[in-house]
Backbone bond lengths (Angstrom), bond angles and torsions (degrees), N, CA, C in turn:
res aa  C-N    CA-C-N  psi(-1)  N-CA   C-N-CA  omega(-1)  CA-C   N-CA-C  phi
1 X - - - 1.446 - - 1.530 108.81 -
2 X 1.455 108.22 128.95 1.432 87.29 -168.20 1.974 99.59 -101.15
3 X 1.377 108.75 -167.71 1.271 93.80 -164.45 1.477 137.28 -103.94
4 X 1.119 90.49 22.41 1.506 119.79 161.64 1.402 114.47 -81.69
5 X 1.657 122.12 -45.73 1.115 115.81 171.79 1.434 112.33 -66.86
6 X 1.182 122.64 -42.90 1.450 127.30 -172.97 1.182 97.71 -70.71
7 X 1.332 150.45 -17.73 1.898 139.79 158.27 2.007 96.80 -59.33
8 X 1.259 109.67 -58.71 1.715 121.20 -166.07 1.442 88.01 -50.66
9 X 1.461 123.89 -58.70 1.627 109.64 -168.12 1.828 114.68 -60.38
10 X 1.207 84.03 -59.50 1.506 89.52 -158.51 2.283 100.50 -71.67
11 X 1.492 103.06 9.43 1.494 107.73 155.91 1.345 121.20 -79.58
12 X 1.492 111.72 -37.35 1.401 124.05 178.01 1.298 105.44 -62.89
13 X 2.064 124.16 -45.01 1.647 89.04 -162.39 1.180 81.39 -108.68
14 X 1.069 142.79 44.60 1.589 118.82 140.99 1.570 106.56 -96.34
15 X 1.056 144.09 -7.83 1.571 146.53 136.74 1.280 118.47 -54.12
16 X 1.168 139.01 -25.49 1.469 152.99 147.67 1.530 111.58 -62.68
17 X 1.381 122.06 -44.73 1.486 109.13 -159.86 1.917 89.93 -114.09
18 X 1.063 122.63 20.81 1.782 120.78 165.54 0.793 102.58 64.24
19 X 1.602 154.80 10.15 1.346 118.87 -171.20 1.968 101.32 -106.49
20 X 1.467 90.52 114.83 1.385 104.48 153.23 1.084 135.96 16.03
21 X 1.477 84.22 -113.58 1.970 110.17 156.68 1.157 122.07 0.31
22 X 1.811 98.74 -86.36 1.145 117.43 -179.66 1.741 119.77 -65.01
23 X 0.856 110.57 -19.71 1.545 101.20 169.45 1.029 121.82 -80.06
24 X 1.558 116.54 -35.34 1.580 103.93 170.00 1.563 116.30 -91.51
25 X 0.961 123.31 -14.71 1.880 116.29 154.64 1.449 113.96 -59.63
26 X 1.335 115.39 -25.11 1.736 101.27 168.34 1.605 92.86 -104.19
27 X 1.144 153.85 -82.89 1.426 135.13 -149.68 1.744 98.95 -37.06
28 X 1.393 117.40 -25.21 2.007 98.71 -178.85 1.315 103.61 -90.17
29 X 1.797 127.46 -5.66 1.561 103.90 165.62 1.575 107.42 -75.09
30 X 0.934 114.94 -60.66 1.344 153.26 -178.32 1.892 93.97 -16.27
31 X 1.714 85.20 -67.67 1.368 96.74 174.94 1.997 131.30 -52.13
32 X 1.581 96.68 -39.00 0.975 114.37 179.12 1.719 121.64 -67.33
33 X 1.557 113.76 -49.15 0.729 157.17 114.98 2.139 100.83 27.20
34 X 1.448 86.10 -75.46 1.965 104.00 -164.06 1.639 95.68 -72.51
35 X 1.580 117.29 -45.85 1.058 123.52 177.45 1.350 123.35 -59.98
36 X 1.311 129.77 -33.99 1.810 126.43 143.77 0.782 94.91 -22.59
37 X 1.700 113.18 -72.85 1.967 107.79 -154.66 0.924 131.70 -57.69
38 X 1.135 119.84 -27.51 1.179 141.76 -174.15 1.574 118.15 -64.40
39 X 1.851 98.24 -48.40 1.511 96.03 177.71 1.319 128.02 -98.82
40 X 1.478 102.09 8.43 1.814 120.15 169.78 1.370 88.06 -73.23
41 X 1.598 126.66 -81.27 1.182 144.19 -141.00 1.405 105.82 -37.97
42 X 1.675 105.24 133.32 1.502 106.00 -179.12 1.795 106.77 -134.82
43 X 1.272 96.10 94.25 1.798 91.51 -165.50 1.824 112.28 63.28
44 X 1.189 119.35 104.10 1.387 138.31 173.09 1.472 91.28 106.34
45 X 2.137 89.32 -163.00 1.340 91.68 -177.48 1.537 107.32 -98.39
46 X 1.556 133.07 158.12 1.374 140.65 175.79 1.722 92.67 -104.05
47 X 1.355 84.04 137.87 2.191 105.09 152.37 1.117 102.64 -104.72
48 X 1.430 109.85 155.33 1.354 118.92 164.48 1.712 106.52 -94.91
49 X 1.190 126.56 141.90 1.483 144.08 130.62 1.353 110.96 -30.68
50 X 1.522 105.72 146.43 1.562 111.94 -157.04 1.627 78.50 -87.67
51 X 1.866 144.87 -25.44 1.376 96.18 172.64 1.367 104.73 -107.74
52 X 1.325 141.40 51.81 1.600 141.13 102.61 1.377 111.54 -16.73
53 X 1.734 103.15 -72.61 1.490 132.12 -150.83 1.991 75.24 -58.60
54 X 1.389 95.79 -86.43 1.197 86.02 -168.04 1.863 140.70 -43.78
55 X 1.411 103.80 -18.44 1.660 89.85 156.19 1.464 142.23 -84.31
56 X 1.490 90.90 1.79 1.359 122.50 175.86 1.929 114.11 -52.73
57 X 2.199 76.20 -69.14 1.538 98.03 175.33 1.303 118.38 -43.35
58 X 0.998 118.43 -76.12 1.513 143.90 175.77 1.741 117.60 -29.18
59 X 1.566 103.52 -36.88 1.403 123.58 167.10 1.683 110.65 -48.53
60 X 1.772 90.88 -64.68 1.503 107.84 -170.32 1.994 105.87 -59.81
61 X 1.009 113.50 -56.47 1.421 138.55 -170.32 2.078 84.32 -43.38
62 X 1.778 106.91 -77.65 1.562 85.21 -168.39 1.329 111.57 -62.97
63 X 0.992 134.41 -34.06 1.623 120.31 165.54 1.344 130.02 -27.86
64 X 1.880 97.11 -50.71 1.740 86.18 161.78 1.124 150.78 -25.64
65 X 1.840 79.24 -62.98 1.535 130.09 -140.08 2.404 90.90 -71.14
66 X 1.424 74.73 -48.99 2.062 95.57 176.03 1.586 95.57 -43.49
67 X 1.445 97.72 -65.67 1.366 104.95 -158.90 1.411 111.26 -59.19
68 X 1.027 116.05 -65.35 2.219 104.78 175.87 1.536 86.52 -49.44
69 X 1.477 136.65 -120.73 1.117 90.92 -155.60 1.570 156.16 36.55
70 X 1.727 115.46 -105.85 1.292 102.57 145.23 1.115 136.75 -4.66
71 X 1.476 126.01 -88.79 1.130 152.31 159.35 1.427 112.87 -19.64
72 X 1.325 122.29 -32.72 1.534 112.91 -149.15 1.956 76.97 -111.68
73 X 1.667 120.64 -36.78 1.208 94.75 157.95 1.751 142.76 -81.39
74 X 1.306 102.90 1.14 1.253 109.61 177.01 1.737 113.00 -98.33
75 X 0.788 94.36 13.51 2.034 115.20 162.51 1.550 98.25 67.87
76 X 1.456 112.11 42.09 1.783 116.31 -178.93 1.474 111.89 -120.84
77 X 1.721 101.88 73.67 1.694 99.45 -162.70 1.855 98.21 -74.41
78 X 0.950 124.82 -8.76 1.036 140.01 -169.94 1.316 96.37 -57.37
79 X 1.827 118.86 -76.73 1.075 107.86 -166.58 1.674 108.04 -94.92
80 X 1.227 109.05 20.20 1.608 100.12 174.05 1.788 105.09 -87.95
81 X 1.499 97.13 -26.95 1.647 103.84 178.05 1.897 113.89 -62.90
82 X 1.643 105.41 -38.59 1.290 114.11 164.67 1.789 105.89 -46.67
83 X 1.319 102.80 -92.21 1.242 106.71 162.81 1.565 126.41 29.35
84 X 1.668 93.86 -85.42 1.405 127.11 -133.67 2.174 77.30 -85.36
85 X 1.208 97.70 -54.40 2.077 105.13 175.92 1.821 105.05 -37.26
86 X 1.478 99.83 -48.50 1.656 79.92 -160.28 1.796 100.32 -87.92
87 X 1.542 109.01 -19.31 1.606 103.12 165.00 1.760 105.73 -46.35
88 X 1.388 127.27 -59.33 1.207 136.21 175.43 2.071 102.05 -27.94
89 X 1.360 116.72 -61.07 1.464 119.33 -144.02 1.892 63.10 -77.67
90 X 0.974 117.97 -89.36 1.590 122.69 -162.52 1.450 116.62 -23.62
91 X 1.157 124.73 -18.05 1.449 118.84 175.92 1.469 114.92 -83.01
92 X 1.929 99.42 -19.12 2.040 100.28 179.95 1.375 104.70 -80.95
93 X 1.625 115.46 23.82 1.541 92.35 169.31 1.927 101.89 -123.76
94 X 1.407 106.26 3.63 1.500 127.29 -154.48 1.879 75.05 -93.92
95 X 1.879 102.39 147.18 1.337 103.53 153.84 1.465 126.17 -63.58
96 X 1.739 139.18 176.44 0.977 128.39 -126.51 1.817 76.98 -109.52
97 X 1.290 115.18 120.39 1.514 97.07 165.31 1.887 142.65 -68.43
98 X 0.990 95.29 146.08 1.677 97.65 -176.29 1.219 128.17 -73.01
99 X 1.168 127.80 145.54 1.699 119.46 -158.63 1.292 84.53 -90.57
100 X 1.724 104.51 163.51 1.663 130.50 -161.04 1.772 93.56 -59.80
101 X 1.467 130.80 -50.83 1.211 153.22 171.51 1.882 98.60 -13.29
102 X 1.497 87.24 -82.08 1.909 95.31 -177.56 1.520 106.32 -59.85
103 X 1.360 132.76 -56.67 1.386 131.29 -173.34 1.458 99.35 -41.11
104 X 1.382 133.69 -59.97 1.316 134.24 -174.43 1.448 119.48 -73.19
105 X 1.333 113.13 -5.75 1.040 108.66 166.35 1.963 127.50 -90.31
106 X 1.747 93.84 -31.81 1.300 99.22 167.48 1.266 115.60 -82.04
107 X 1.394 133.02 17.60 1.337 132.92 -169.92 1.357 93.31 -110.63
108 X 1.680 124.04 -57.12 1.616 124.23 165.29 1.523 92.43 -31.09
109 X 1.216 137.88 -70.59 1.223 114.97 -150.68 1.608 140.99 -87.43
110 X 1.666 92.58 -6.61 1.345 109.31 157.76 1.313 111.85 -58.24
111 X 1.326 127.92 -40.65 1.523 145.07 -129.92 1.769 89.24 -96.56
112 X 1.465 105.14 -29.37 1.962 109.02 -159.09 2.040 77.57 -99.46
113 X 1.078 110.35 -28.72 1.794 95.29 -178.56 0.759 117.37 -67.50
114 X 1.692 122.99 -47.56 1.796 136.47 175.43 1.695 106.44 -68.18
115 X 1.389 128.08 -36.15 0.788 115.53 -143.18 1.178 166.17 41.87
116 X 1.701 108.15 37.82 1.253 134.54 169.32 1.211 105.06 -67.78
117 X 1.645 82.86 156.56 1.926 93.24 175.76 1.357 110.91 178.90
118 X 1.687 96.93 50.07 1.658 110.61 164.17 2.268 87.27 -166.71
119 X 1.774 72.91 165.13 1.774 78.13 -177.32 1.214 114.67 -66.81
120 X 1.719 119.17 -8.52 1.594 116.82 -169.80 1.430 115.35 -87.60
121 X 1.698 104.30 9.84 1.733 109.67 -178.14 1.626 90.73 -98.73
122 X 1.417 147.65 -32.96 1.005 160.14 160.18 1.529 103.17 58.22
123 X 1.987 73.63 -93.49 1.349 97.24 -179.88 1.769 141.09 -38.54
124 X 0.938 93.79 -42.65 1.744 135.11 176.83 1.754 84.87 -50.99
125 X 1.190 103.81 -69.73 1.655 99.44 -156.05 2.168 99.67 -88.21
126 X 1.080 110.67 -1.27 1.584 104.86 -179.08 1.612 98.80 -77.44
127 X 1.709 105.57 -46.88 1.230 122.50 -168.93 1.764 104.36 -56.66
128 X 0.775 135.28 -36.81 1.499 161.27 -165.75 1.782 109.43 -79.41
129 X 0.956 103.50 -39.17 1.513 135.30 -163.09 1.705 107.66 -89.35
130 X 1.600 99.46 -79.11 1.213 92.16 165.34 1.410 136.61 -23.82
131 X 1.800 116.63 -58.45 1.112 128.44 -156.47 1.653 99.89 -82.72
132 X 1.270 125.39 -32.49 1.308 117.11 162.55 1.594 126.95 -61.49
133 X 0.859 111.54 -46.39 1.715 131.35 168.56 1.659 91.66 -75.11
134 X 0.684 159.75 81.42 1.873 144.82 154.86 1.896 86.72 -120.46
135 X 1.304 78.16 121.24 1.667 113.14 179.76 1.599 125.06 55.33
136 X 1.544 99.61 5.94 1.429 112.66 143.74 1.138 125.69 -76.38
137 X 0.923 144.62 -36.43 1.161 136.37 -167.69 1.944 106.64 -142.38
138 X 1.134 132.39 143.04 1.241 159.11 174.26 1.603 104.44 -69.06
139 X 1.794 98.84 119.42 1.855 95.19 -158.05 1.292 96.07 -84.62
140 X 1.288 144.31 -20.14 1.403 132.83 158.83 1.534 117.15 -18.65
141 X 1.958 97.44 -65.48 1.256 104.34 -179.94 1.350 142.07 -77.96
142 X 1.433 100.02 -9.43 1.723 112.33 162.56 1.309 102.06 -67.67
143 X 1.856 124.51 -52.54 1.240 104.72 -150.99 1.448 107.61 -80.85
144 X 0.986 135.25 1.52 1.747 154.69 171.55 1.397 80.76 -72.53
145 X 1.109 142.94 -85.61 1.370 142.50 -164.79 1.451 110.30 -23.50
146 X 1.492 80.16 -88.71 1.781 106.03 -179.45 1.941 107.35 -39.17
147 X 1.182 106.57 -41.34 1.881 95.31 169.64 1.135 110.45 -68.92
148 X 1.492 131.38 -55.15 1.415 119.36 -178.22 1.411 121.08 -32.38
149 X 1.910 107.56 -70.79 1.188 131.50 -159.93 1.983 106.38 -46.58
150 X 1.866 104.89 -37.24 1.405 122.11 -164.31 1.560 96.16 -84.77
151 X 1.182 131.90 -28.07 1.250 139.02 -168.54 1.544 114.57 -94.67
152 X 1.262 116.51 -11.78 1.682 122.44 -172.30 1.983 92.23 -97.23
């Protein structure tokens, strides 16, 4: 099933079973989702590639992630708690993330491949990093990594 259909299903019974939340955390992938297509599409119809799909996700997810945030500094736990629910539904379509453990471990080893070994190689090894980790891991938290690891 690919995952467009699996947004269409699991849109239907969350319109069946009321909950909120979940309906509007999938009608905004869903939504988001058509709008890729939309701006790939060049004469006919366009699919997206499952990592389309996935930069899609990942789009929506730090958006959340910003937004509580915000929220949690603009003293609106209210809607950071909203927020924080449909980050929840949006992550069951995100691959499974990697604990801090492995991220830092594949980052040591980018770091011994490139052989950097000051913060001014950074880039070199984020760029490197990223693309191994892409949608494993949360680039906030690589690049927290990747400074530590270059900075110790």
């Amino acid at each position: 099933m690919s995952l467009k259909e699996r947004i269409d299903q699991e849109l239907k019974e969350a319109l069946k079973s009321g909950n909120k939340i979940r309906l509007n955390a999938i009608r905004s992938i869903r939504a988001a989702l058509l709008e890729k297509e939309v701006s790939i599409r060049v004469g006919g119809k366009a699919l997206l590639n499952d990592d389309q799909e996935l930069e899609v996700l990942m789009g929506l997810a730090k958006r959340r992630r910003d937004a509580i945030e915000q929220f949690t500094a603009g003293n609106r736990p209210d809607l950071a708690d909203t927020e924080a629910a449909e980050l929840m539904v949006l992550e069951e379509y995100l691959p499974k993330q990697l604990p801090e453990e492995e991220i830092e471990a594949t980052i040591r080893e980018i770091i011994e491949q490139t052989g950097a070994t000051s913060i001014k190689e950074m880039g070199k090894v984020m760029g490197l990093a990223m693309k191994a980790l892409k949608g494993k891991a949360d680039g906030g938290k690589v690049q927290a990594t990747v400074k530590s690891l270059l900075s110790a």
